[in-house]
N, C-alpha and C positions, 0 to 999 in steps of 0.2 A: 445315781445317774438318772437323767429325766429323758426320753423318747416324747419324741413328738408322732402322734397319730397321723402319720403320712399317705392319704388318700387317694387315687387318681382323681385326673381333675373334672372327669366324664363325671365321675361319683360325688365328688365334692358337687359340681354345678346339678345334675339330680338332685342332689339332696337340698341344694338351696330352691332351685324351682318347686318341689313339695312344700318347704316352710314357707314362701309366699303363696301357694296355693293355701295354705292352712289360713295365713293371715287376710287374703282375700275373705274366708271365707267364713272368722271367727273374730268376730269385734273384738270379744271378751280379752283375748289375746294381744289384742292390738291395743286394747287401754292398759291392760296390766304391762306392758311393755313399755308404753308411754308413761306411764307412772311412776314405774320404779327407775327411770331410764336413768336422771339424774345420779342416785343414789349409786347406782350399778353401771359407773362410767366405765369403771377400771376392769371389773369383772366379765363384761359383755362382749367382746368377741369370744372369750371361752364361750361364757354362757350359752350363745347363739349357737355356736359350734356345736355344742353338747345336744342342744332341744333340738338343732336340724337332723342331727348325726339318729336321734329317737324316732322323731318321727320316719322316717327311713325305716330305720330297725326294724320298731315295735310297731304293729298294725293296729294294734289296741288302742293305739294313741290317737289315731285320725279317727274320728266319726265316722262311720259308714256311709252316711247320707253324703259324705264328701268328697268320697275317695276318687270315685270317675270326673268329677269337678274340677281338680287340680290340673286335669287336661288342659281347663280353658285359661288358664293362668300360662301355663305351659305352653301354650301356643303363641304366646308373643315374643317370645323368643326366637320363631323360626325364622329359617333362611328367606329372606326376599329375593323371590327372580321373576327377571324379565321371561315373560314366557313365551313372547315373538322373538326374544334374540336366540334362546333356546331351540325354538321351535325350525330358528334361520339355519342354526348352525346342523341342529340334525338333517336337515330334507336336504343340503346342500344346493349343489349347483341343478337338480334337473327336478326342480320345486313344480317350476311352469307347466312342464308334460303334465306333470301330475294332474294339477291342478286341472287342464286342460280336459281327461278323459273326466273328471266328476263332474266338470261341468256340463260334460256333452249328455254323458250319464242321465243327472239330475233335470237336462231340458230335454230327456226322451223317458218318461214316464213307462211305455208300452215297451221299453227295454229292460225296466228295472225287475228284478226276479220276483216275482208274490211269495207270502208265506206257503201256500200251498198252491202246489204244482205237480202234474205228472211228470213221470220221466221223460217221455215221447215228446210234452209238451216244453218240460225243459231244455231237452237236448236242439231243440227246433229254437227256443229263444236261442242258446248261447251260440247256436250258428250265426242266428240275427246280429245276436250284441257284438261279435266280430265281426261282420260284412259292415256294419254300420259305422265302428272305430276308423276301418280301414279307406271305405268308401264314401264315408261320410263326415268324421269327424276329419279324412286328412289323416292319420297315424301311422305310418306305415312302419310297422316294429322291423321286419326283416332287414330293410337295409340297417339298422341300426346291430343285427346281430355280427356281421363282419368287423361293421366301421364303427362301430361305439358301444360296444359293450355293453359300459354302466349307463346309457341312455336306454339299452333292451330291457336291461333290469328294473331300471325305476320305471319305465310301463309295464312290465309284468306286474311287479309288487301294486300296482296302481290298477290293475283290473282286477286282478288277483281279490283286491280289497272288493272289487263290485260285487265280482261273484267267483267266487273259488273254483268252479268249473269251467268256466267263463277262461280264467289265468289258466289252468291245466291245457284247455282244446288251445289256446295261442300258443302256448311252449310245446305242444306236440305238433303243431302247423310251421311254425317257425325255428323254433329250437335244433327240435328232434329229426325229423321229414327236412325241412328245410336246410337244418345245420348239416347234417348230414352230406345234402348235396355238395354245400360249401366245401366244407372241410373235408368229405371224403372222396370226390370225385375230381374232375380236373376242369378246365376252360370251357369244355365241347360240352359236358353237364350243366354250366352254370349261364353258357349262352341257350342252350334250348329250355329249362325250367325255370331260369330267377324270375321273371317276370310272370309268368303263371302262378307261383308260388309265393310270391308280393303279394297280388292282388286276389288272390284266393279260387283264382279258376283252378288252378291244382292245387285240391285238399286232398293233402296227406296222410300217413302213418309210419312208425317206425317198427316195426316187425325182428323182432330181437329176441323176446323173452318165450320160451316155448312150454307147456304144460310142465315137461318131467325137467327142465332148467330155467334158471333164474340168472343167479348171479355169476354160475360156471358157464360164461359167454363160450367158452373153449371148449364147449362138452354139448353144444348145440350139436341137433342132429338133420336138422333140416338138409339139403343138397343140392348145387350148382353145378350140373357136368353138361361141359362145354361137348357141345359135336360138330366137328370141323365139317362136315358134309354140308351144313347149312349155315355155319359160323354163328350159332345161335347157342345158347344155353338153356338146360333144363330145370326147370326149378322142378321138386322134388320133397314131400312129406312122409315121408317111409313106415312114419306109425304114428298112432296115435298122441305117443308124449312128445312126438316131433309138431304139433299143430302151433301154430304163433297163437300166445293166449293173451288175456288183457291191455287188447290191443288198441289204445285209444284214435277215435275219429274210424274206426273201420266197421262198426256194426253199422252205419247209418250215411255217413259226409266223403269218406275219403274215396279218392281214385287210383291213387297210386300207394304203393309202401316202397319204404328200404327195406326190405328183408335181408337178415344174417344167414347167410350158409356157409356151408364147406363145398370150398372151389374144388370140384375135383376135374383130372387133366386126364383121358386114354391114354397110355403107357402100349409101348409092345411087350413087356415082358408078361410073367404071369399073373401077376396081380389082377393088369386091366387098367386100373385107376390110378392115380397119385393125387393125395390131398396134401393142398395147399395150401390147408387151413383156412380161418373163418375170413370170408368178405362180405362187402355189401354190394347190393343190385337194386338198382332199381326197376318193380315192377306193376306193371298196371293191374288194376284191379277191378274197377269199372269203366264203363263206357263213358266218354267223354261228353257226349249227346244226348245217348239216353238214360244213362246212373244205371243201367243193367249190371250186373255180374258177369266178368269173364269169361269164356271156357274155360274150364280147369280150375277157376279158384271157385272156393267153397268159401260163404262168411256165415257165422253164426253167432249172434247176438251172445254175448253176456248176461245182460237182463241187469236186473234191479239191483243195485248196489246197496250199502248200508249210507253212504253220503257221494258227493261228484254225480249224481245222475245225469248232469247237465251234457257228461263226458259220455261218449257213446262207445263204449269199448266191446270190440267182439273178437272172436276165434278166426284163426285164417288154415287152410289147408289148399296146399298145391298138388293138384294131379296133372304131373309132366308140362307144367306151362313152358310156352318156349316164349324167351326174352332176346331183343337182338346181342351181340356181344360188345357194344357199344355201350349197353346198360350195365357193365357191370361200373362201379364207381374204383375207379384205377387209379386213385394217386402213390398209394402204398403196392400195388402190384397189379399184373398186367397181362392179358393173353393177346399173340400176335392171329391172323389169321389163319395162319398154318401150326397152331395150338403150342406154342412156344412162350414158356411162364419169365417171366420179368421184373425186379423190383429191384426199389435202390436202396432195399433192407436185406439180408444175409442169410434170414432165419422167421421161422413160422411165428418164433415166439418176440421176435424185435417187430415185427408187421403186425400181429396181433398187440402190441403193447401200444404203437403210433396209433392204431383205429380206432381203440380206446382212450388213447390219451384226448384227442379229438372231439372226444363228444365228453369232456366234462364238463363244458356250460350248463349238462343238463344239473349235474351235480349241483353248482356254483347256484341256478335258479332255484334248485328245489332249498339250500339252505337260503338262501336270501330270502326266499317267500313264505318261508314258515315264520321267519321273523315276524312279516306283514302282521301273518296271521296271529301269533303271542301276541303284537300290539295291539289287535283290533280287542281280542279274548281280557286282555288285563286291562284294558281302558273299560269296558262295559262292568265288570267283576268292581274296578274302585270308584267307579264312577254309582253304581248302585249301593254297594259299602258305604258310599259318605252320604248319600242319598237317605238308605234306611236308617231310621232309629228304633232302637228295640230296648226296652228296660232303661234301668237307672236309677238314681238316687230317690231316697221316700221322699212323694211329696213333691217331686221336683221334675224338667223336660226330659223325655226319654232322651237318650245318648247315640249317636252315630252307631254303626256294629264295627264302624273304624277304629272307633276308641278303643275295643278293646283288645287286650295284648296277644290272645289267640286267632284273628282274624289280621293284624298286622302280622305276625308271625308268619300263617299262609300266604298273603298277597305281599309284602315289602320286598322278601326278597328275589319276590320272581319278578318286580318289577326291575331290582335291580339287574337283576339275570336278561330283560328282554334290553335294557341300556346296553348292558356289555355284547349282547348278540347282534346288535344293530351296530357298533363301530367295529368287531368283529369280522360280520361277513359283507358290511362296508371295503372295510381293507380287502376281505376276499373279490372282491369283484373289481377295487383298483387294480392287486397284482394277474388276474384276469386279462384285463385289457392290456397291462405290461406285453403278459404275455403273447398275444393276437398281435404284438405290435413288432416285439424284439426276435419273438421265437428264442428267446437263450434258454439252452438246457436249464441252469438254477434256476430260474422262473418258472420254468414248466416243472420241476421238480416240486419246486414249493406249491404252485397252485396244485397240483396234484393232490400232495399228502394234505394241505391246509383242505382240499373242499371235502378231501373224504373223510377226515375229522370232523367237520363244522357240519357236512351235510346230516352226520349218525349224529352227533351230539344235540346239533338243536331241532332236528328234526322228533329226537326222541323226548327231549325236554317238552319241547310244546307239546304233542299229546298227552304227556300225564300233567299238566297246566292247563289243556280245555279242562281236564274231570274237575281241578283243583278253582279253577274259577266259575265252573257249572256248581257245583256245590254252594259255593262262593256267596251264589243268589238267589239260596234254596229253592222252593219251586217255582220259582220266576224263571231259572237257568235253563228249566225243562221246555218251558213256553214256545213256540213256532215263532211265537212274537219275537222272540229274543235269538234271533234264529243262528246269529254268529257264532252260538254253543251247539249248536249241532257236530254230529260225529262224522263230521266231511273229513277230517286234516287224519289219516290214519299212516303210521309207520309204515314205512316201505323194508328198510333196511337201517340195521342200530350201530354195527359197529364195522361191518362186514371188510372192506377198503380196508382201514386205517388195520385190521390182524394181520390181513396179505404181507402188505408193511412190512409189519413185526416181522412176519415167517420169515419172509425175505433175506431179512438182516441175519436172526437166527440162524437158518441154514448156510449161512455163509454166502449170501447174496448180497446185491449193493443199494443202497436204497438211493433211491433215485431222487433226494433233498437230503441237505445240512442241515441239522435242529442244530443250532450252536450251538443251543446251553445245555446238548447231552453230550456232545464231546468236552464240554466241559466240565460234566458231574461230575466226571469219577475222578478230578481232582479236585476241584472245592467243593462241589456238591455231597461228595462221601467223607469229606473228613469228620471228625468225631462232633457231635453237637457241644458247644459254647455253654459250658453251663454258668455262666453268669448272665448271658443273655438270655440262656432258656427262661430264666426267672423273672426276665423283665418286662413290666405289664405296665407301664405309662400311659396315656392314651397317645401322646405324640409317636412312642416306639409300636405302637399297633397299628396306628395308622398312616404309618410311615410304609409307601409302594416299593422300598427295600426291601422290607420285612417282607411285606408279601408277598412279593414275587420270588423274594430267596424260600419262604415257605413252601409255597406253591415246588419251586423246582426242584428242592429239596426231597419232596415226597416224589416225583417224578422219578429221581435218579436213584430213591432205594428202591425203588419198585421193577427200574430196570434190572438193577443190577440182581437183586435177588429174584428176577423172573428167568433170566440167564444162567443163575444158577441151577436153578431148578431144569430148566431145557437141556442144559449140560448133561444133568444129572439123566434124567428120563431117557435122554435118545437114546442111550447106551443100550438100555433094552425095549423100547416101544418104536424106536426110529422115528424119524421127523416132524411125521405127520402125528402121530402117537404120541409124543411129548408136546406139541402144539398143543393137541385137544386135550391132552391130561391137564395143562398149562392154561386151560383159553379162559377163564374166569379172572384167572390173575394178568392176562394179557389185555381182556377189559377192562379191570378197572386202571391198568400202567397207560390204554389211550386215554381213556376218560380224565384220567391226571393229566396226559400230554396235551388237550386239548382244551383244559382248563386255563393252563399255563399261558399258552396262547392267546386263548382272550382275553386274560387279566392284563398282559402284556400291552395289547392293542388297548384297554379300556383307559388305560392310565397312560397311555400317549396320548389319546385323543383327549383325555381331561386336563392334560397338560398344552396342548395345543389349542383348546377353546381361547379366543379369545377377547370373551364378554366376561368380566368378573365377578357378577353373580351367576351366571349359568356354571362357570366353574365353580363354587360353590359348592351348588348343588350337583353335581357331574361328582366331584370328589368325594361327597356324603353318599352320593351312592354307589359311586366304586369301593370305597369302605366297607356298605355294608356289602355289596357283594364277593369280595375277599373272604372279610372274616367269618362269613355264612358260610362259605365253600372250607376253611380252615377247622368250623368247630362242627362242621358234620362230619370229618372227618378224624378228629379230635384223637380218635382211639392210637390211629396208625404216627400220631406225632409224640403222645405220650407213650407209646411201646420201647421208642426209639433215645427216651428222651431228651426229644429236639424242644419240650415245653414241659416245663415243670406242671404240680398242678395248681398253684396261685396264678401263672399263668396263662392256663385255658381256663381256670375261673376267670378271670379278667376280662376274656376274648368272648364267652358267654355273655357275659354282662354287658359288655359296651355292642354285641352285636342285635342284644334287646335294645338299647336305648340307641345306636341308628336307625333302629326298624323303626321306634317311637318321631324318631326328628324327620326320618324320610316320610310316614304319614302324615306330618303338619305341611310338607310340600307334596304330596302326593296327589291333589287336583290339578299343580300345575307342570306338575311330569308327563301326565296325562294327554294334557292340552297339546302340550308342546309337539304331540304326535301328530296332531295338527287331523285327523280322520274326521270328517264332515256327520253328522247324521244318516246321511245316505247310506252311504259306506259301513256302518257300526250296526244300523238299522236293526235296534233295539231301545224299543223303548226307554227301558232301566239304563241306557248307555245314554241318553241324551246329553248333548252339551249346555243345555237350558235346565238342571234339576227343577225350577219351578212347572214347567210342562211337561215333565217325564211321565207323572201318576196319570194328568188328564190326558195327553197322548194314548197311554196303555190302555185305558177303559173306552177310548173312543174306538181304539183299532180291535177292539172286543163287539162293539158294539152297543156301547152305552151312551 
């Protein structure tokens, strides 16, 4: 019986683009070919087969002096895209703003941030560069945070790119301070502040976070106790871990904050007090005339950050400030004149969930703008990558650091990683607006769990992607010059949201969104894995958005299912909290699967829905490789289970080097397509022009 040596056809096409590399590169080859070609009619597809199938193989075979040359053979091959149709379909509909603030940006020189700068002096530009957007360029973002959502966002992400401090002081002016009033307060709030707060007479703070708490909003100790003798309220700091800490816009700009306390109410019995749990108030902090300090409030600078100086974040302490009782922001609960509490919620803990659900725009901004920032970070990183040439063939032009297969390794896939994050928290900021529009519980459910997934996931990806692309440009990455590697973008919070979740469900609570396809696991997703298909390694069944997504949800739902178990198991003697935390490593990596799932999900609609046919193209080569990259890093947990044989996840290794290989041949024009000006990248080694990058960098040295 005869077998036929049946290949994939990723492998078979390698292996032919190396034999024409050879033969580009080897006359000798090319006449003894032609010569015996006649002779050897019948023989010469084996033949061919055999010597391609070698040189593949055997390394011995190629020349040395050849082997990074076959690159440029292998280059003609690649995908052709339009890079303005790409470029169309990513920026979408609110291109123009964009465009708009780099322009204003780029015609005001005395706005743009220097390499070096104090803090003091920083903090005083990014005040500028917002009075200037607002009152000069025309932009006014606020109205846009009620009535347009994703028009707030794409100017955020679009100052954001100016100057990263710059975007933070607008989202805590607008956002934060601002949104607040919106959403937390009623008509009487939003007639006496929105136009002060538009136009930036009332600069803001949002006053939430307190030294000894962070993210236990409910375990704030700060204090509001109302006293009906003068129908005013007390604001109140009782100790030192109670101080409002990293409080942006309040070391230096702000006059007012929202400060969080606990409403508490005089009672006649013996208590005294009843708390009412946490609300917001708003309260003044300076003089409106003269930028004095208060009576009673204490501010105290922060100081010097490791990145964001531009943001002027200080300490706040309240000693007995009184506030009218009109300031407190009452849409979720309410005191009458004669001290009588009121809400059209039941319970401390349904009034506290509304306050918070409320202000998850900020959530929604911070992942959308980390995106910004991965793109600005991996356009400079491959844009220098194709730039530099270092080593290569004897005798012959050094080679890109692109070319070679450890340096594509690093940058390919995180480029494919910043594509899927961009149609990702895209869709997050459509079902955003949904929800500011519908109010429908599943809406709010979904943006809820979606931003506090997206926000930990890509917030935490992009910081270990600056280190990853600061390296990227060896010591150039270090440079002032190249200053978008700077360690401004630092993790706030990794997973923190998306465990609450878990616990939730866990302890027999309801989670407040439908993942579909987890009530769907534990009937298809847990049945036994297909071992005929485990085995199947074609490149059409690999890169088939089937395969991957059933992969992807696959691991998801063992992960639940056996994290349940284990919770089951533990409560019994550690109780809730106690099997959570015994649990919470395996309860990170079950979000981090869930939140995977998610955007693979979003990436492969949106490359399905392109519709330019070479931008889909290359949208699908890199949703490929960003699948199968996420699939064989995780590689151990599919082969435990034998959901993939190991021919298999051989196979899934292999074709996920040679998309990283085809995604580098379009990798200038992935880039581009992000469409970020000079300005904005403002880094030399990033330039859009590689001929004036080098003399650029030695001029702004001083040469």
């Amino acid at each position: 019986m005869k077998y036929k040596l049946a290949l994939p056809l990723y492998i078979r096409e390698y292996i032919h683009i190396v034999a024409r590399g050879m033969e580009c590169r080897n006359p000798t080859l090319q006449s003894s070919n032609s010569s015996n070609q006649s002779a050897e009619d019948d023989d010469q597809p084996a033949t061919r087969r055999i010597q391609r199938l070698q040189l593949h193989l055997n390394p011995l075979v190629v020349p040395r002096e050849n082997v990074l040359e076959l690159l440029s053979c292998a280059a003609k091959a690649k995908l052709s895209v339009n890079t303005q149709q790409l470029s169309d379909y990513m920026r979408g509909k609110h291109r123009d703003i964009q465009e708009r603030i780099f322009d204003y940006y780029k015609s005001r020189p005395d706005l743009q941030t220097p390499v070096e700068i104090s803090m003091d002096e920083h903090r005083e530009l990014c005040m500028r560069q917002l009075l200037g957007l607002v009152r000069e360029a025309g932009i006014r973002p606020f109205g846009y945070v009620a009535d347009d959502p994703a028009m707030y966002f794409a100017v955020a992400e679009a100052v954001g790119s100016v100057d990263m401090s710059l975007g933070i002081k607008m989202g805590v002016q607008y956002s934060l301070w601002g949104g607040s009033v919106l959403n937390l307060g009623t008509k009487k709030h939003r007639d006496k502040y929105y136009e002060g707060i538009d136009n930036l007479e009332y600069t803001g703070c949002f006053a939430m976070t307190e030294l000894h708490h962070g993210s236990n909003v409910q375990g704030l100790q700060t204090v509001a106790t109302f006293d009906p003798l003068t129908d005013e309220f007390i604001i109140d700091t009782p100790n030192d871990g109670a101080i409002k800490w990293w409080i942006g816009n309040a070391a230096v700009h702000g006059k007012f904050a929202t400060v969080f306390a606990k409403l508490m109410l005089p009672t006649h019995d013996t208590k005294g007090v009843s708390d009412m749990g946490v609300h917001a108030f708003i309260v003044p902090i300076r003089d409106l005339k003269t930028h004095q300090t208060l009576p009673g409030i204490e501010i105290h600078d922060c100081g010097h950050k490791v990145g964001l100086n531009g943001v002027d974040n200080g300490a706040l302490r309240f000693r007995s400030v009184r506030i009218p009782r009109d300031d407190l922001l009452n849409r979720f609960g309410d005191v009458s004149r004669d001290g009588k509490y009121s809400s059209p919620l039941p319970s401390i803990n349904k009034r506290f969930a509304a306050t918070l659900g409320e202000l998850v725009g900020g959530r929604v901004a911070l992942a959308y703008s980390s995106v910004g920032v991965l793109k600005v970070a991996s356009t400079i990183a491959i844009r220098y990558s194709l730039l530099r040439h270092q080593f290569g063939p004897l005798k012959q032009p050094e080679v890109s650091i692109l070319d070679y297969q450890s340096h594509q390794h690093k940058l390919m896939p995180m480029l494919a990683s910043t594509y899927a994050f961009h149609f990702s928290t895209l869709y997050l900021v459509e079902k955003y607006s949904e929800m500011k529009k519908s109010h429908d519980e599943e809406v709010v459910g979904d943006v809820h769990a979606l931003s506090a997934g997206l926000k930990a996931y890509v917030t935490s990806y992009t910081a270990k992607s600056l280190s990853i692309c600061r390296e990227s440009c060896g010591g150039h990455g270090r440079s002032s010059e190249n200053n978008q590697f700077s360690t401004s973008w630092k993790l706030s919070q990794v997973a923190g949201d998306l465990l609450k979740q878990y616990q939730q469900k866990f302890q027999g609570g309801t989670l407040a969104v439908t993942w579909n396809y987890l009530r769907e696991s534990m009937n298809s997703y847990l049945s036994q894995p297909n071992p005929v298909t485990a085995r199947w390694e074609s490149e059409d069944h690999l890169r088939d958005p089937n395969f991957q997504l059933d992969a992807f949800r696959y691991r998801t739902s063992r992960l639940l299912h056996s994290v349940a178990v284990r919770l089951r198991k533990h409560s019994k003697n550690l109780g809730s909290f106690g099997a959570w935390n015994r649990c919470l490593n395996h309860l990170l990596t079950l979000a981090e699967s869930h939140i995977e799932s998610v955007i693979l999900a979003r990436f492969i609609q949106s490359v399905q829905s392109c519709p330019d046919p070479s931008s889909r193209a290359a949208l699908k080569l890199v949703c490929d490789l960003y699948a199968l990259d996420r699939i064989w890093n995780d590689i151990g947990t599919y082969r435990n289970v034998d959901y993939m044989a190991p021919n298999k996840a051989k196979a899934i290794h292999k074709l996920t080097e040679y998309l990283s290989f085809q995604v580098r041949n379009i990798a200038k024009e992935l880039v581009d397509a992000f469409d970020l000006p000079d300005e904005v990248t403002r880094a030399p080694i990033g330039m859009q022009s590689t001929a004036e990058a080098y003399s650029q960098y030695t001029q702004n040295v001083g040469f």
